[in-house]
C-alpha positions in Angstrom: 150.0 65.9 121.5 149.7 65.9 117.8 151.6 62.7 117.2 149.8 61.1 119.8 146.3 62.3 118.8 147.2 61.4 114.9 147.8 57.4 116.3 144.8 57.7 118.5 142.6 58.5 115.2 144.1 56.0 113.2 144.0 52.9 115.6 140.0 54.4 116.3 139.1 54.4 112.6 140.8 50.8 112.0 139.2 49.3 114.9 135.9 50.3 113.9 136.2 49.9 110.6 135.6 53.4 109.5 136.4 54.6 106.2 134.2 57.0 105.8 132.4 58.9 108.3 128.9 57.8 108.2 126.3 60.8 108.3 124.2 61.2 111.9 121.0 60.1 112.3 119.8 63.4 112.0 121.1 64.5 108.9 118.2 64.0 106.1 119.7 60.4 104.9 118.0 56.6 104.7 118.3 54.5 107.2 117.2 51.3 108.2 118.9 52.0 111.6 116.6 52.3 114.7 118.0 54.4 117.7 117.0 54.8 120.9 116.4 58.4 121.7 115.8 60.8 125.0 113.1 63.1 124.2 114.0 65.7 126.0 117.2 65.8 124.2 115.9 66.2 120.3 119.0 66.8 118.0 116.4 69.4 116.3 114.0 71.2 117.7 112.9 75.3 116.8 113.7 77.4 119.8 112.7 81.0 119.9 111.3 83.7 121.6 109.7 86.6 119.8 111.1 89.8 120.5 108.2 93.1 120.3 109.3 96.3 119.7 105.6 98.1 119.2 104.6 99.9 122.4 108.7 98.8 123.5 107.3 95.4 124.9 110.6 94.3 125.1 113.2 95.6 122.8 114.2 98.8 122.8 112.6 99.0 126.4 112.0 103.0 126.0 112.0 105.0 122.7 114.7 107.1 122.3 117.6 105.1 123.9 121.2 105.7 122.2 122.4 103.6 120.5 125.1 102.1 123.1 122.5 101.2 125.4 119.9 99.7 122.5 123.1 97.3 121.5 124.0 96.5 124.8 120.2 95.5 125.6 119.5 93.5 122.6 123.0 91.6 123.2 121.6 91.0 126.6 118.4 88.7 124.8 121.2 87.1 122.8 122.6 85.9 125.9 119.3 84.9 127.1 118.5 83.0 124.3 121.6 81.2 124.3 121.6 80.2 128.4 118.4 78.8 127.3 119.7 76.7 124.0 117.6 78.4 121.7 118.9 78.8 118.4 116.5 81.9 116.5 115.3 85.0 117.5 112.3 86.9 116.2 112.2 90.1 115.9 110.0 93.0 115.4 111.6 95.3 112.8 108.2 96.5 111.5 105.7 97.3 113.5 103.5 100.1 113.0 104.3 100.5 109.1 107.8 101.8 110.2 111.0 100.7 110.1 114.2 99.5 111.9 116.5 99.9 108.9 116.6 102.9 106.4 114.0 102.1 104.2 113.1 103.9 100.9 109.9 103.4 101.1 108.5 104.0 105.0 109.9 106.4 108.1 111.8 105.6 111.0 110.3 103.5 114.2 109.0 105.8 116.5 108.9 103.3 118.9 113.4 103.5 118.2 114.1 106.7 117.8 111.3 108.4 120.3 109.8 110.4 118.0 106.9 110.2 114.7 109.6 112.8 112.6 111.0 110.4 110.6 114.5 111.4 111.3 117.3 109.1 111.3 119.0 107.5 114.7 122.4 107.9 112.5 123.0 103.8 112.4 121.5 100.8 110.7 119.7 98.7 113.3 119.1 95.7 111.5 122.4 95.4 110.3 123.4 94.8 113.5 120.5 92.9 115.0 121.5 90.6 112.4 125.2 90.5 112.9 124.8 90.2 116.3 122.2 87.3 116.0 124.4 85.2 113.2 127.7 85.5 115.8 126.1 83.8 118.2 124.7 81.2 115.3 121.6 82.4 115.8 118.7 82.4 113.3 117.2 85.8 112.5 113.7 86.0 110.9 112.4 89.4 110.8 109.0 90.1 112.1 106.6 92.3 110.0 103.3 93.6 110.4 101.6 94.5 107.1 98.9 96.5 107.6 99.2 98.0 111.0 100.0 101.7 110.5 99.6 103.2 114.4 99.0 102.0 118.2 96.5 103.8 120.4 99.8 104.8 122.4 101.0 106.9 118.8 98.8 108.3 116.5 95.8 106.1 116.9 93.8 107.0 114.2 94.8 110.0 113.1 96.5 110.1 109.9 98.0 114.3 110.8 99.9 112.9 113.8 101.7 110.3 111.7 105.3 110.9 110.5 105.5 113.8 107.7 107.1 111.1 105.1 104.7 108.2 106.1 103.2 106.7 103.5 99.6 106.7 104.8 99.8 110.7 105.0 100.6 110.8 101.4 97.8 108.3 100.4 95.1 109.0 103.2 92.5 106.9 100.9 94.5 103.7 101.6 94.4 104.5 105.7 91.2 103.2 107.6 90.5 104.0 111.4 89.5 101.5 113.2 87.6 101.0 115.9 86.0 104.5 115.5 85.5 106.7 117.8 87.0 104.1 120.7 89.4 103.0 122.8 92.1 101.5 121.2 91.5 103.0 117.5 94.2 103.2 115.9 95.2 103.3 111.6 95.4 100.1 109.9 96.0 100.2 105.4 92.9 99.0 104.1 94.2 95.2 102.5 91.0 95.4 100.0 93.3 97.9 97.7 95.3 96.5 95.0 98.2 99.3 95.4 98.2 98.6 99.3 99.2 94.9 99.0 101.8 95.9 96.6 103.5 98.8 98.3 103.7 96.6 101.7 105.3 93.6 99.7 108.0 95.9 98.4 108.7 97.9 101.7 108.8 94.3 103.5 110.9 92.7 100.4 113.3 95.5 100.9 114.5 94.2 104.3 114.7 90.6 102.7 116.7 91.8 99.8 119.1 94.0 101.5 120.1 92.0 104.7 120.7 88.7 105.4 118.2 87.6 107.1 117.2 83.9 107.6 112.9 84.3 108.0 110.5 86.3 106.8 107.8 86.5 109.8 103.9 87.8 110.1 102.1 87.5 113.2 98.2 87.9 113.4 97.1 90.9 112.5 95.5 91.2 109.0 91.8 93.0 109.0 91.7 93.6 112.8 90.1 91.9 115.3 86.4 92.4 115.4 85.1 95.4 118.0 81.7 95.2 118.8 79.1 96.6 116.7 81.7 97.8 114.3 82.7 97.2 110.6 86.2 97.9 109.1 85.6 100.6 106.9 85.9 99.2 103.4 82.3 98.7 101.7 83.8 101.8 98.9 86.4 99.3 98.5 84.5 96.3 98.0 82.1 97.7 95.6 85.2 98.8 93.4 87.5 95.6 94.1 84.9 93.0 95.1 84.2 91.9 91.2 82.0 88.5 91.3 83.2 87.5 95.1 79.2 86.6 96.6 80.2 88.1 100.2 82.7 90.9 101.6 83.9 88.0 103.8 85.0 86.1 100.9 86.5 88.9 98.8 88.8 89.6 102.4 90.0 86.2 102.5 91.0 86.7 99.2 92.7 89.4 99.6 94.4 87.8 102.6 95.2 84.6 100.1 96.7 86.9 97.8 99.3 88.9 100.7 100.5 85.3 101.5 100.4 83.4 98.4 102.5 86.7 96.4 104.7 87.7 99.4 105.8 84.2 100.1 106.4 83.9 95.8 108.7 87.1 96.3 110.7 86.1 99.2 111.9 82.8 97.4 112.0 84.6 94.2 114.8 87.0 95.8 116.5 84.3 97.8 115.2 81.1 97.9 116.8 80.1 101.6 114.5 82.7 103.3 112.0 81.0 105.4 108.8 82.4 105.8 106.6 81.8 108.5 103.5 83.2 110.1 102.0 82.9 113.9 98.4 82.9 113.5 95.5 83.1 115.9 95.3 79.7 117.9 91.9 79.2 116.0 91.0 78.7 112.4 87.1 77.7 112.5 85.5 75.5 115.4 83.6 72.4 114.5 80.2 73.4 115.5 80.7 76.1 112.2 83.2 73.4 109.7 83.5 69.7 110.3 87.0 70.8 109.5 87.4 72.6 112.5 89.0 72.0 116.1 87.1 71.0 118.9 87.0 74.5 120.8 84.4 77.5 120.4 86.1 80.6 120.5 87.0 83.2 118.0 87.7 82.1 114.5 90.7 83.5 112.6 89.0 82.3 109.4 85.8 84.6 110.2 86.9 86.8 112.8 89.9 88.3 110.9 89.3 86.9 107.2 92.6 84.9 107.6 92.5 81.3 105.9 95.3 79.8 108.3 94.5 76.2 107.0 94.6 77.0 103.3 97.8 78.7 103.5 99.6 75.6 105.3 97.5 73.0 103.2 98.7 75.1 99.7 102.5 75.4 101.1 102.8 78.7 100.2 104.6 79.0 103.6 107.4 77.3 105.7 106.2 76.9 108.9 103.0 78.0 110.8 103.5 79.1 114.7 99.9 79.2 116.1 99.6 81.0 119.1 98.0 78.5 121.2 97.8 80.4 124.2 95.3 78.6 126.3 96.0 76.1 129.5 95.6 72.2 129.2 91.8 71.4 130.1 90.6 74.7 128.8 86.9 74.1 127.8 86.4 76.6 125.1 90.0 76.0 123.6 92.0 73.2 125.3 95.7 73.2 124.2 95.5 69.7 124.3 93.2 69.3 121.2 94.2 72.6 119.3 98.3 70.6 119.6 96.6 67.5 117.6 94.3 69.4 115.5 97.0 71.7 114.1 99.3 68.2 113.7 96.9 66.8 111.5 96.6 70.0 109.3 100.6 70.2 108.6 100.5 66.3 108.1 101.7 65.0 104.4 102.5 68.7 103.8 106.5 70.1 103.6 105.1 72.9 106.5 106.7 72.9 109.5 104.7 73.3 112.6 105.8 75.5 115.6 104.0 76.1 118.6 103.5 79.6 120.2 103.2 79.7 124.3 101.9 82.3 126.1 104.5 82.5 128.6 102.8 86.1 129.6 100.2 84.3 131.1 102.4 82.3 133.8 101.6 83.6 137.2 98.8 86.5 135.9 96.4 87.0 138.9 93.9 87.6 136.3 94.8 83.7 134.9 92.4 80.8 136.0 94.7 78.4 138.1 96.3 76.7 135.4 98.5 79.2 135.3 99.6 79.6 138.7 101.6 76.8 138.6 104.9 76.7 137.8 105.0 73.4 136.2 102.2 74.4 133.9 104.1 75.7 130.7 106.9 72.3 130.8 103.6 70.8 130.9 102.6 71.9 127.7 106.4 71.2 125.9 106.0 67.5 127.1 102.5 67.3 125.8 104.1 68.2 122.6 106.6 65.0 122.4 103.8 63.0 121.6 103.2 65.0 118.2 106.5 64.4 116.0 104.5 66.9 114.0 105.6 69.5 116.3 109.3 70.7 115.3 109.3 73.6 117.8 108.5 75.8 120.4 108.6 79.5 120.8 107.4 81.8 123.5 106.0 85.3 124.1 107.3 87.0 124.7 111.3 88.2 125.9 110.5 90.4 129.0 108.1 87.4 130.4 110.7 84.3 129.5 113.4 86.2 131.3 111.2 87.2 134.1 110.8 83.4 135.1 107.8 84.5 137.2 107.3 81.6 140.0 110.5 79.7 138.6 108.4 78.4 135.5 111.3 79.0 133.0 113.6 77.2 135.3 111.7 73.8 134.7 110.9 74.2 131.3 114.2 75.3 130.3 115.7 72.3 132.6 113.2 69.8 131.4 112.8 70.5 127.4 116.4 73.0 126.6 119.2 71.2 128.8 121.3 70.6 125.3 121.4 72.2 122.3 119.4 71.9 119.5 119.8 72.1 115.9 117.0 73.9 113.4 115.0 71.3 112.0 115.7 71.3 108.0 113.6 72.1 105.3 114.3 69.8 102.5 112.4 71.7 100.1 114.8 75.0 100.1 118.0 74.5 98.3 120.8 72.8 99.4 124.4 71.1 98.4 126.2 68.2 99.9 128.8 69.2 102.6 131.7 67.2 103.0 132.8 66.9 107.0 135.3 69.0 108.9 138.7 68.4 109.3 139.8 68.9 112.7 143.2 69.9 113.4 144.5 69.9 116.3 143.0 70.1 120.5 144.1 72.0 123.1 143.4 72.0 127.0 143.4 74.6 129.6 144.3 74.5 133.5 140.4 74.3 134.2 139.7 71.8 131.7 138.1 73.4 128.7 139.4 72.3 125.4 139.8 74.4 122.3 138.9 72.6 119.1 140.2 73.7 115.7 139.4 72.6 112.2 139.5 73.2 108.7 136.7 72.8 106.0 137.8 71.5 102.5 135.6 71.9 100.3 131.9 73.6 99.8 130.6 76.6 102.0 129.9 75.7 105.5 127.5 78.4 107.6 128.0 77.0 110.9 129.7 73.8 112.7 127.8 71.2 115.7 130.6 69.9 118.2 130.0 66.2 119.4 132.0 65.1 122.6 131.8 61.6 123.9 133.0 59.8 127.0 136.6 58.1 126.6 137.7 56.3 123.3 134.8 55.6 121.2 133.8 55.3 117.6 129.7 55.7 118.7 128.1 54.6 115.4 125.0 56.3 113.8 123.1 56.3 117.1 125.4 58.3 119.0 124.5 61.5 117.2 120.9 60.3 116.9 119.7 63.1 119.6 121.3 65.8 121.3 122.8 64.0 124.3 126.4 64.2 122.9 125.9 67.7 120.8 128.0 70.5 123.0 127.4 73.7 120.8 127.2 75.4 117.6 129.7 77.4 116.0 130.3 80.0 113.2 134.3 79.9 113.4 136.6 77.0 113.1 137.3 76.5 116.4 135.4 75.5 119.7 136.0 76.2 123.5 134.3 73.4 125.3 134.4 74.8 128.6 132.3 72.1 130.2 135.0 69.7 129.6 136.1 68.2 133.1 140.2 68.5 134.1 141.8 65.4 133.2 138.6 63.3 131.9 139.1 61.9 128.3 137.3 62.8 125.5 136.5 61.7 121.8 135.3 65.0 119.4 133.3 64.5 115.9 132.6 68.1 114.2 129.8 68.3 111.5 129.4 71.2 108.8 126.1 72.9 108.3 124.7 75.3 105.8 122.7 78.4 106.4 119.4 75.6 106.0 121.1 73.7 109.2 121.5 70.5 106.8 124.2 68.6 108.1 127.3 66.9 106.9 128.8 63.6 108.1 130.8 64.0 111.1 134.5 64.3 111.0 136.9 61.6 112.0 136.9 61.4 115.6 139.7 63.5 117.6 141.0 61.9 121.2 141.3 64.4 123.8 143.4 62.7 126.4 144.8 64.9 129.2 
């Protein structure tokens, strides 16, 4: 086999002329090379679901689980996201002010360990959420919530019920209740404090520094969303902070601004691979209020929550913005089909990546308008997308409701838009070397067809490897690897079980190297797999 194979490769590369592996069509190289590509097969493309621990949306589903059954359920997601060919997870690892991980600086999760004593669940969760994630070549970005201290289902607002180590009980002038006296109130830290935004940097940075994760995500909760007839609880505040800011709305933003803008700063500071990403409100002003502003009238992040989405894409102090556009095609008051261009133009000519959030909880909600009802509704809204080259990704909320598949609707979008893999899309501003291709050493096949690939990689550090397959004896050019119609998996090891490979059909393998970043090397020499 090895003698055979080792002709095979050479009489290949002589044929067609190939000295040196040329580099695919995705990797970040010129090229004056125009291929013809399937859109539903995109060689990159973000794929993720978010998965919520607060209130034990989806993972852990109870508090208090041990920790056999907490592995063996988050392993289960894993194998959800990878039947559907995603390739990240998020998850929620702080959500209340909390922690999944022993932190220095903030208690244990009640919503992990069942109870607001701070008392340890004798393991390190994130360590393994991680692990777990990266042996499956999964990116991990860790999900924190700043400012939200407690849930309506916890303490709500009462600072007394709160963990006896939690930091809010020790500074109770940094806590703010809110709404008051009303359903749903619940703690949040009050942003407009100076020695807030730098205590939740450095509880958040902890995680960054100590584990390695590969994202560094917010969702949308800054100030809270507006309750009616109600002001968050910070005029004291503003009257010491405010300075020469002409309104409180201003001076918020700011304060906003200065979270993102420093937090983002210290992420790349400790390790400058970290994404960092943020899923805002669907919203940032409508255009009746700023010519700026999308063609929809409903709340505005900008004003409604003092949260400057735009800005913070248009002054790249993040790597990608996930707006939660969770609204049907046609909807008048916010139409997914304008918000999709809208947020395209405001990532254009920047180095942000945009992502799309999908409200997957809404599929088949009796208390949805029609839209929703139908199963084809959310594919819908991925092929909408195509037309937006903007638009490097998709991720859905949340875990519970994608595996679910209420009415069959992740069925078709899963068929239509995931049916290959996909790699991450790169970010050619984060650091990165030149990786010289794989050298594959040797095939093997099994009585049912599945063929075990093995390689070696010479020189520089490889995170992960993509696996090509083609159809007979071929050299396929640039364009072969040009989308994801030929890419049969990812791998962290050196070796590769295809086990889609059909008894006796013949086969051509390229292998490519990536880095942690998901830049990619030029594919190996090709490898015939003959019987």
């Amino acid at each position: 086999m090895r003698k055979t194979s080792a002709a095979l490769i050479a009489a290949l590369v002589i044929a067609g002329g190939l000295v040196a592996p040329a580099a695919p069509a995705s990797a970040a190289t010129t090229t004056t090379t125009t291929c013809a590509t399937n859109p539903a097969t995109p060689t990159r493309q973000f794929r993720a679901m978010w998965i919520a621990s607060v209130t034990n949306i989806d993972w852990p589903s109870a508090p208090g689980h041990s920790e056999e059954k907490l592995k063996a359920e988050y392993r289960a997601w894993l194998d959800l996201a990878q039947r559907l060919n995603h390739n990240a997870v998020i998850v929620q690892v702080r959500p209340t002010a909390d922690a999944f991980w022993p932190s220095p600086y903030e208690p244990w999760s009640e919503w992990l360990t069942g109870a607001r004593d701070g008392v340890s669940p004798g393991w390190d969760p994130l360590e393994f959420l991680v692990g777990e994630a990266h042996a499956r070549n999964l990116e991990f970005h860790a999900w924190f919530n700043p400012y939200r201290i407690s849930m309506p289902q916890g303490a709500g607002p009462d600072v007394t019920k709160l963990a006896p180590n939690h930091p809010a009980r020790q500074h109770p002038d940094w806590a703010v209740p809110y709404p008051v006296n009303a359903a749903g109130s619940r703690l949040y830290y009050n942003p407009g404090i100076p020695a807030v935004r730098d205590f939740v940097q450095r509880a958040m940075l902890d995680a960054v520094v100590r584990y390695d994760i590969d994202g560094v995500h917010f969702d949308d909760y800054f100030y809270p969303y507006p309750a009616a007839g109600q002001d968050f609880a910070d005029d004291a505040t503003f009257a010491q902070y405010g300075g020469d800011f002409a309104s409180k709305a201003d001076w918020r933003r700011h304060n906003i601004d200065l979270l993102v803008q420093e937090f983002g700063a210290k992420v790349k500071a400790a390790k400058p691979w970290v994404k960092f990403g943020i899923s805002p409100f669907g919203i940032w002003r409508n255009k009746a209020t700023d010519p700026l502003g999308s063609d929809t009238n409903g709340l505005q992040s900008y004003d409604a929550i003092y949260a400057d989405t735009r800005k913070w894409v248009k002054e790249e102090w993040i790597d990608y913005i996930l707006p939660q556009i969770y609204w049907h095609i046609g909807l008048a008051v916010a139409d997914y089909a304008k918000l999709v261009p809208w947020w395209s133009d405001v990532v254009a000519g920047t180095r942000v990546h945009l992502y799309i959030g999908q409200a997957d909880y809404k599929i088949a909600d009796p208390a949805q308008p029609a839209p929703w009802q139908d199963p084809a509704e959310m594919s819908r809204h991925l092929t909408f997308n195509r037309d937006y080259p903007e638009v490097d990704g998709n991720v859905h909320f949340s875990a519970v409701q994608v595996r679910a598949n209420k009415i069959g609707a992740t069925d078709i979008y899963a068929a239509e838009h995931y049916s290959r893999p996909a790699l991450v899309p790169q970010m050619p501003h984060l650091p990165a070397k030149p990786l010289l291709f794989p050298l594959v050493t040797g095939a093997s096949r099994a009585a049912d067809g599945a063929v075990t690939l093995r390689w070696k990689q010479p020189l520089g550090r490889a995170t992960s490897y993509a696996v090509y397959r083609f159809d007979g004896l071929t050299l396929p050019g640039r364009c072969g690897f040009a989308d994801a119609a030929h890419l049969v998996g990812t791998t962290r090891g050196t070796s590769y079980v295809d086990g889609s490979a059909v008894p006796g059909a013949r086969y051509t393998y390229f292998v490519t190297a990536l880095d942690r970043l998901w830049n990619e090397s030029p594919p190996s020499l090709p490898w015939p797999v003959l019987h």
